[in-house]
C-alpha positions as CSV (number, residue, x, y, z in Angstrom):
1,X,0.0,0.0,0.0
2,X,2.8,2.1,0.8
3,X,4.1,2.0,-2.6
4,X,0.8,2.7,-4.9
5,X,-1.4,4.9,-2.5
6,X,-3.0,5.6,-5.9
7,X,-4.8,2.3,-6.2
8,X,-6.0,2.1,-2.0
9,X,-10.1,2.5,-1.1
10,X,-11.6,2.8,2.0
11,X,-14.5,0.7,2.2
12,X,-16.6,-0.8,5.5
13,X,-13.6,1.3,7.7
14,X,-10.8,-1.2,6.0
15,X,-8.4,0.3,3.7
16,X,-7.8,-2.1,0.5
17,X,-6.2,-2.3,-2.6
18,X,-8.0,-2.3,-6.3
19,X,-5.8,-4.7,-8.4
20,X,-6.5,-6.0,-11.7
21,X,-5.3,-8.7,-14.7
22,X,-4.9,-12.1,-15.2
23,X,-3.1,-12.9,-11.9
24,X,-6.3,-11.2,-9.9
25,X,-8.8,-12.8,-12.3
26,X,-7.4,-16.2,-12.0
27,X,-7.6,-17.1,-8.0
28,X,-11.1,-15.7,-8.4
29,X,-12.7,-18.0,-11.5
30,X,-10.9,-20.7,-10.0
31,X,-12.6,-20.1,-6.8
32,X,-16.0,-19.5,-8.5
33,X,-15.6,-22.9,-10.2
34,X,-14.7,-25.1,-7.1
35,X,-18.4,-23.6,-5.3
36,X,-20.0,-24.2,-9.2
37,X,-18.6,-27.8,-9.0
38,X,-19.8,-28.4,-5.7
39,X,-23.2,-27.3,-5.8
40,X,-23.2,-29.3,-9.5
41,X,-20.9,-32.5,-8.8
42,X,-21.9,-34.0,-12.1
43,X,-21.3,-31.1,-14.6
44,X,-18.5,-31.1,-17.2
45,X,-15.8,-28.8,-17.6
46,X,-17.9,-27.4,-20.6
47,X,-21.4,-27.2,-18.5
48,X,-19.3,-25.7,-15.8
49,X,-17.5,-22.6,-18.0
50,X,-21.6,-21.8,-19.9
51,X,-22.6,-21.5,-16.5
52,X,-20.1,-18.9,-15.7
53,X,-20.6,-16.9,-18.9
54,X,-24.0,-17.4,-19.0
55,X,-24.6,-16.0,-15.3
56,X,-21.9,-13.5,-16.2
57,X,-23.1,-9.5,-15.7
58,X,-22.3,-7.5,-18.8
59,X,-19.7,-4.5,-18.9
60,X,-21.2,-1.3,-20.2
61,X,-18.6,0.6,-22.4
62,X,-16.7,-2.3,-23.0
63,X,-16.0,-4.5,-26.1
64,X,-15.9,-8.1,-25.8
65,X,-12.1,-8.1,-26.2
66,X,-11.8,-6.2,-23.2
67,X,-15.0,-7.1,-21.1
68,X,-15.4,-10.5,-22.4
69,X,-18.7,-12.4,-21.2
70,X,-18.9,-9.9,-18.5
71,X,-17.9,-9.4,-15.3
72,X,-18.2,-12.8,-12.9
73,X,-21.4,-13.5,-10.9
74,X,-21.0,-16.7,-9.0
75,X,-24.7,-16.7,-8.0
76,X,-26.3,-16.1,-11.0
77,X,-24.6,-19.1,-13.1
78,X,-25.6,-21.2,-9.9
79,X,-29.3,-19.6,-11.5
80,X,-28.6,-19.9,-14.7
81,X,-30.9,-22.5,-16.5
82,X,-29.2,-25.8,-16.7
């Protein structure tokens, strides 16, 4: 924090920082994967990777190249119709 006050919030009284890129992005699909796979033991690798685009929140202003299915919403591809 000390070195890039520029990317520190405050938020609920705890300072944190806003990071971003594939290193971020990769610990947190994984994550969102291992609760999709153990609410849905059964599903594929495929089933499991619709679900998360298709329960995926779109980006406004953003192209696909940048946004891609959207930003990641682990509940709503647990709603998403199987």
């Amino acid at each position: 924090m000390k070195n890039h006050p520029e990317l520190v919030v405050e938020a609920g009284g705890r300072r944190r920082l806003i990071l971003s890129g594939t290193s971020q992005a990769a610990a947190t699909v994984a994550g969102a994967l291992a609760q999709l796979k153990q609410a849905m033991p059964t599903a594929t690798p495929l089933n499991l990777r619709a679900r998360l685009q298709a329960g995926s929140q779109p980006m406004t202003g953003v192209g696909l190249v940048v946004g891609g299915a959207g930003s990641l919403n682990v509940i709503g591809s647990l709603l998403a119709p199987r």
